[in-house]
C-alpha positions as protocol buffer text, in pm:
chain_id: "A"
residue {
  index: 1
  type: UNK
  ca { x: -1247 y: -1054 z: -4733 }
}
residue {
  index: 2
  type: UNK
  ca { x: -1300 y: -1420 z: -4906 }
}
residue {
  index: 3
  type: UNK
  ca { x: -950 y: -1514 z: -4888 }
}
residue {
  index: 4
  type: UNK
  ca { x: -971 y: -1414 z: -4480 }
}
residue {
  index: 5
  type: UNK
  ca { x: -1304 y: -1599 z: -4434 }
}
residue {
  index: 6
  type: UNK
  ca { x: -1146 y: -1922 z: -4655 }
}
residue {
  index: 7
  type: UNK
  ca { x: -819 y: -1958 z: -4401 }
}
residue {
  index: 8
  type: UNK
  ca { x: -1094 y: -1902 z: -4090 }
}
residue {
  index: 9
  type: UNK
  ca { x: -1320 y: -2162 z: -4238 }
}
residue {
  index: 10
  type: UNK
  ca { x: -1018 y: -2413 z: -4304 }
}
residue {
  index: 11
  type: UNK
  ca { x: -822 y: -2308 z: -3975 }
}
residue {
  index: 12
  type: UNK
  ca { x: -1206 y: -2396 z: -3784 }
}
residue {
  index: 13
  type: UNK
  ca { x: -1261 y: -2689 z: -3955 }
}
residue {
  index: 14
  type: UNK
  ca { x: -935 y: -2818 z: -3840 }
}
residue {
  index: 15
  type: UNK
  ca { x: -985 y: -2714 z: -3493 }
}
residue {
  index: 16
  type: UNK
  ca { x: -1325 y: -2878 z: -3514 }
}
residue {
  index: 17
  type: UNK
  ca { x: -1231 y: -3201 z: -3599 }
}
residue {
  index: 18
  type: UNK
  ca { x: -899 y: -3265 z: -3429 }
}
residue {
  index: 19
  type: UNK
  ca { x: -1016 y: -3188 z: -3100 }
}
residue {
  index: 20
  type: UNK
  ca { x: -1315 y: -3355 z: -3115 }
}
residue {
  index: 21
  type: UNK
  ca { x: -1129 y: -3685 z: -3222 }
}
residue {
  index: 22
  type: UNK
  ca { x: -817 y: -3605 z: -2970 }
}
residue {
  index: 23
  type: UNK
  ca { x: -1018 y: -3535 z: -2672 }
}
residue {
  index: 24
  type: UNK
  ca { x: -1300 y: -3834 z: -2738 }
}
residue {
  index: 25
  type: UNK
  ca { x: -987 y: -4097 z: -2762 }
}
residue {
  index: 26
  type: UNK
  ca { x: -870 y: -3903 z: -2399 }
}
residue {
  index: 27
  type: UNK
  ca { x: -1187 y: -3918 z: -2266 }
}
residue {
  index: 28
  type: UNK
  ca { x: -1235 y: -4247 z: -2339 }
}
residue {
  index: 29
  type: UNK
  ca { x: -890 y: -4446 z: -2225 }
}
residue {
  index: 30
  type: UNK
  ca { x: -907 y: -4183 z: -1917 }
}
residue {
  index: 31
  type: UNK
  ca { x: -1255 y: -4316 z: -1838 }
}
residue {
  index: 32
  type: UNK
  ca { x: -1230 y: -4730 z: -1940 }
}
residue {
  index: 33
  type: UNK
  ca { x: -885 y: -4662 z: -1756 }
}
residue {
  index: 34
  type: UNK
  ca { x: -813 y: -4782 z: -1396 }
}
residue {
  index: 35
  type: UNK
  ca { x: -799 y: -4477 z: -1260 }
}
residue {
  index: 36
  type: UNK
  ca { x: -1073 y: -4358 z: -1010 }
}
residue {
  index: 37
  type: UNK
  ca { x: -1307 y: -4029 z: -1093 }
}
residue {
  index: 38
  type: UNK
  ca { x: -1135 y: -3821 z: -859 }
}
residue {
  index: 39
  type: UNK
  ca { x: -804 y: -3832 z: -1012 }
}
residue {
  index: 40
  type: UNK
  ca { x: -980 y: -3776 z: -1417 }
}
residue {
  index: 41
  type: UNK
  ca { x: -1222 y: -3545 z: -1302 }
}
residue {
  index: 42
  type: UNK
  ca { x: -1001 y: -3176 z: -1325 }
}
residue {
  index: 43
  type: UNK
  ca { x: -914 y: -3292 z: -1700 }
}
residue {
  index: 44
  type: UNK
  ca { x: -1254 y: -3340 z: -1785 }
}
residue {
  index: 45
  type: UNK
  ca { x: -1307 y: -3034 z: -1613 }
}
residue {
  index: 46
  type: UNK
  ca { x: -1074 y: -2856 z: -1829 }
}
residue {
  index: 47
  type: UNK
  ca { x: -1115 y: -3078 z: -2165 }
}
residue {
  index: 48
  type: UNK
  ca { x: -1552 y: -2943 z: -2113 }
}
residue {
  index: 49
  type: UNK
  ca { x: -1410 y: -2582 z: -2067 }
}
residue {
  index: 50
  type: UNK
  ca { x: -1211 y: -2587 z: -2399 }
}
residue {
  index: 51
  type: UNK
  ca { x: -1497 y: -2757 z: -2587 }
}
residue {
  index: 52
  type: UNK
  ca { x: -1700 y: -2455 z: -2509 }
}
residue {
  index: 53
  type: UNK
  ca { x: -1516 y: -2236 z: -2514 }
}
residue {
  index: 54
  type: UNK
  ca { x: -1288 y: -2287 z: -2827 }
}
residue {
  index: 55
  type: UNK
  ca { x: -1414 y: -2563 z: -3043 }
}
residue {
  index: 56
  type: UNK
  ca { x: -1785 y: -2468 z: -3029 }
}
residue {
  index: 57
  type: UNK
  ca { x: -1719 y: -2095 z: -3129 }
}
residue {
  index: 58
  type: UNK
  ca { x: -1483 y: -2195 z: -3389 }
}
residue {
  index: 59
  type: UNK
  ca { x: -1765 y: -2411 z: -3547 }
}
residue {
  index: 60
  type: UNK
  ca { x: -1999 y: -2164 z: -3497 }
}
residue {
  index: 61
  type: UNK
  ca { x: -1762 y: -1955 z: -3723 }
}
residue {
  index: 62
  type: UNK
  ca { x: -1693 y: -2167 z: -3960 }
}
residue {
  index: 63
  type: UNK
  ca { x: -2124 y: -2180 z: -4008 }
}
residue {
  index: 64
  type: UNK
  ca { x: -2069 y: -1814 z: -4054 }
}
residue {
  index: 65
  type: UNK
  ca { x: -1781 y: -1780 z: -4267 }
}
residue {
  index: 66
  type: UNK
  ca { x: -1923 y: -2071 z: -4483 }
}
residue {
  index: 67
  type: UNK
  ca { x: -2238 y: -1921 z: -4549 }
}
residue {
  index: 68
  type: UNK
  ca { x: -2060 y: -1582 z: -4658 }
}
residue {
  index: 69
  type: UNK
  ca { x: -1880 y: -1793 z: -4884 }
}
residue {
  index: 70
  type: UNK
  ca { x: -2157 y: -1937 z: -5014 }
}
residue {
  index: 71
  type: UNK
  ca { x: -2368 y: -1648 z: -5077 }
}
residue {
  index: 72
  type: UNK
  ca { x: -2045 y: -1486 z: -5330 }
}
residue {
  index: 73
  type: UNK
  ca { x: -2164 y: -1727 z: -5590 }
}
residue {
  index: 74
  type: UNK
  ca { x: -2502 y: -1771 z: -5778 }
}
residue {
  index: 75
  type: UNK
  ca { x: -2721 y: -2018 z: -5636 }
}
residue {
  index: 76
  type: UNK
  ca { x: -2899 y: -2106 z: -5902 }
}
residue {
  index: 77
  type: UNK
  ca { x: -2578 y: -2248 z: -6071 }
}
residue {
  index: 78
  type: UNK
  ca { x: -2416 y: -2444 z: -5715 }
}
residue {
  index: 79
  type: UNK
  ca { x: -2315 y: -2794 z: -5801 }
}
residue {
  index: 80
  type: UNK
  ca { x: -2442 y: -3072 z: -5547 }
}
residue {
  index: 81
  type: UNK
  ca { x: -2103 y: -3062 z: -5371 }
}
residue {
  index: 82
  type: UNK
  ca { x: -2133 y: -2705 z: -5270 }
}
residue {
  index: 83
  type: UNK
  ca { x: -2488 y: -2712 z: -5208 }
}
residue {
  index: 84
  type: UNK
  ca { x: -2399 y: -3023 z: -4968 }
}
residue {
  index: 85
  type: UNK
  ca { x: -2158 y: -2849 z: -4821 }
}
residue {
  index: 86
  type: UNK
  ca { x: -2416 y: -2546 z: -4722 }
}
residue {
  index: 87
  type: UNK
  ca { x: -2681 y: -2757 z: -4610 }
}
residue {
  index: 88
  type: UNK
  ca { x: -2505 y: -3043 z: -4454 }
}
residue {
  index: 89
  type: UNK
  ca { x: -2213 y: -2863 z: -4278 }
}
residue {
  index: 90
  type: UNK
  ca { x: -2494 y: -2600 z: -4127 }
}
residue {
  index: 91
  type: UNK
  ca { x: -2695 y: -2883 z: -3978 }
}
residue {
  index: 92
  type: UNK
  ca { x: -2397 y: -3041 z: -3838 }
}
residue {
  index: 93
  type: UNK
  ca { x: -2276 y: -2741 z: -3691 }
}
residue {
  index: 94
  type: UNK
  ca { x: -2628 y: -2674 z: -3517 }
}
residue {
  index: 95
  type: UNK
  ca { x: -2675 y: -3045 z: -3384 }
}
residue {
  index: 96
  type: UNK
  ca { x: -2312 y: -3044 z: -3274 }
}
residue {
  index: 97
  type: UNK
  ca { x: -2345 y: -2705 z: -3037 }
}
residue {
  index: 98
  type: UNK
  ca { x: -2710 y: -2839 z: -2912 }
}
residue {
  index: 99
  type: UNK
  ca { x: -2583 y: -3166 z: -2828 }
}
residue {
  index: 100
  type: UNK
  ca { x: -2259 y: -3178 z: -2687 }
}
residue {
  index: 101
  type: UNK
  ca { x: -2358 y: -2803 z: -2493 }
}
residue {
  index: 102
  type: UNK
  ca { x: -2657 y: -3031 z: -2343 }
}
residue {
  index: 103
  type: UNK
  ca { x: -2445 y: -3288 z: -2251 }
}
residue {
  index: 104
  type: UNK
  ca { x: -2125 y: -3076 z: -2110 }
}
residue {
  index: 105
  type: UNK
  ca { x: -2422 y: -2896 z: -1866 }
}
residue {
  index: 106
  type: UNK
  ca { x: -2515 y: -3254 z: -1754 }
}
residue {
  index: 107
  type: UNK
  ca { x: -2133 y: -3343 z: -1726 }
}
residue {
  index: 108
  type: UNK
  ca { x: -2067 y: -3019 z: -1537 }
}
residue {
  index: 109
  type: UNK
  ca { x: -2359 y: -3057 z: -1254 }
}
residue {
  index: 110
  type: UNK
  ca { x: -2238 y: -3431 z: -1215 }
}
residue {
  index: 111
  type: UNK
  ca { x: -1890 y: -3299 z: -1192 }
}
residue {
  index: 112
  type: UNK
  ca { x: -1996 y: -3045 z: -921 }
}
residue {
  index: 113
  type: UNK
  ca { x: -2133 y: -3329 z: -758 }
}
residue {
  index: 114
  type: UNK
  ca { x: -2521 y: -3240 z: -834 }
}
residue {
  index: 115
  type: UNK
  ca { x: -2792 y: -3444 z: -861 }
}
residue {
  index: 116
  type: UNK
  ca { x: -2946 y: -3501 z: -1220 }
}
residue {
  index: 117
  type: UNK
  ca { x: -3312 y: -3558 z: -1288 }
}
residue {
  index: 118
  type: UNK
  ca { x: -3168 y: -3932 z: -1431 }
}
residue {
  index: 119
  type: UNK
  ca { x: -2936 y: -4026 z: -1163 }
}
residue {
  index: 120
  type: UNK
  ca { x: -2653 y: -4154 z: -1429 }
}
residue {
  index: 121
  type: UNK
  ca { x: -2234 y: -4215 z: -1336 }
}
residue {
  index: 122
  type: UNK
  ca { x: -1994 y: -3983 z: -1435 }
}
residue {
  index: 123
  type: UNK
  ca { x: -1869 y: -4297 z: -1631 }
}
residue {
  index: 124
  type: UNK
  ca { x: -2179 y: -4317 z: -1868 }
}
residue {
  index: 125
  type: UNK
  ca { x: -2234 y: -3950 z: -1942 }
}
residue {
  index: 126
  type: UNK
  ca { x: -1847 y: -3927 z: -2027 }
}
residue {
  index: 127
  type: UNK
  ca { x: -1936 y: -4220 z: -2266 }
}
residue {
  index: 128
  type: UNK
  ca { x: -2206 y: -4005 z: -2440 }
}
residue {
  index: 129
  type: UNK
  ca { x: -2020 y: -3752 z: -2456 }
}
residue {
  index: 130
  type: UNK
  ca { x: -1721 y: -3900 z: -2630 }
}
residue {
  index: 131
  type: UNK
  ca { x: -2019 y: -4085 z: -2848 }
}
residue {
  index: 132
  type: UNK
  ca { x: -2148 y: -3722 z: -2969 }
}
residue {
  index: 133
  type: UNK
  ca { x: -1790 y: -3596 z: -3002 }
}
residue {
  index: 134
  type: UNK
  ca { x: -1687 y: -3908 z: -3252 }
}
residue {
  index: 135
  type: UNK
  ca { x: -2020 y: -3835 z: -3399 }
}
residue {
  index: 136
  type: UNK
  ca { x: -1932 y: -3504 z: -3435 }
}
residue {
  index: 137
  type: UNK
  ca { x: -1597 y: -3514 z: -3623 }
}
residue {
  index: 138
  type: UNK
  ca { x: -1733 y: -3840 z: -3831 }
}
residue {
  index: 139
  type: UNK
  ca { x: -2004 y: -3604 z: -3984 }
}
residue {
  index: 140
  type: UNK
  ca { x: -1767 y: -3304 z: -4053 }
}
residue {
  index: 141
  type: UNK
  ca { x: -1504 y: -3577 z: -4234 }
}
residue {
  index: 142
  type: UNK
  ca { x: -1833 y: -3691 z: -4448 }
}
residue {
  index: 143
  type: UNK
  ca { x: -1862 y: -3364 z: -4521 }
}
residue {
  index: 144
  type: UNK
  ca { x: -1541 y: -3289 z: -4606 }
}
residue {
  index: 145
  type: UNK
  ca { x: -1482 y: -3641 z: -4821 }
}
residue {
  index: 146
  type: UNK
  ca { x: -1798 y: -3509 z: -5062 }
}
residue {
  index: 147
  type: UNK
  ca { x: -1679 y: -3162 z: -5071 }
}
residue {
  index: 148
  type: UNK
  ca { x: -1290 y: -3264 z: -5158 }
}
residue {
  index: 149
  type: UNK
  ca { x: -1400 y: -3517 z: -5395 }
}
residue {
  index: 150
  type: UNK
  ca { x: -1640 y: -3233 z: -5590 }
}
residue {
  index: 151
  type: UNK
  ca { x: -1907 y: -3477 z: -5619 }
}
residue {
  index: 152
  type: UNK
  ca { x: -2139 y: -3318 z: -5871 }
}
């Protein structure tokens, strides 16, 4: 069951980040492009469905299958790296589905063409949103940089 939950972790964390980075770069040339909103709007459409739908699960599982991990060994014997790992990785995970869900509802209504409480343009909200994304994947690459170095 370990060796299933490691290749899940891995296979999520790779998910995770390479989407995130992919789609913030598309977001961002389709936005600071020339085009106009009508002709980006169906990819962003469909670039917000996949967030939710596939990359914010597959975090959420790689929370889960990390902390089943973690709880095989002794805690009282963890070196930083690992104990980084749990605490870090878990708060990332949590900030990343609160934020960028938050933000994909606000992108959705102003993609529906509803009014928000802070009138804003498609334009800056896809900004943000590309903003938490890099955020996002630059946290999980911290993350993994002290975990693959073993920092003790």
């Amino acid at each position: 069951m370990y060796a299933i939950s490691y290749i899940l972790h891995i296979a999520g964390i790779a998910l995770w980040f390479g989407s995130f980075a992919a789609f913030g770069f598309l977001i961002r040339s389709l936005v600071k492009g020339e085009e106009t909103e009508e002709t980006y709007t169906p990819v962003m459409n469909k670039i917000r469905l996949w967030i939710n739908v596939g990359v914010l699960p597959g975090a959420v599982i790689v929370m889960l299958t990390g902390v089943y991990m973690i709880l095989q060994f002794n805690r009282e014997a963890l070196p930083f790296y690992m104990i980084f790992m749990e605490q870090a990785g878990s708060m990332v995970v949590l900030l990343t589905v609160i934020m960028i869900s938050l933000y994909s509802r606000k992108m959705k209504k102003k993609l529906n063409g509803e009014t928000l409480k802070k009138d804003k343009t498609l334009k800056s909200i896809s900004l943000m949103y590309t903003n938490y994304l890099f955020a996002s994947a630059t946290l999980v690459l911290l993350v993994l940089v002290v975990v693959g170095m073993r920092m003790t």
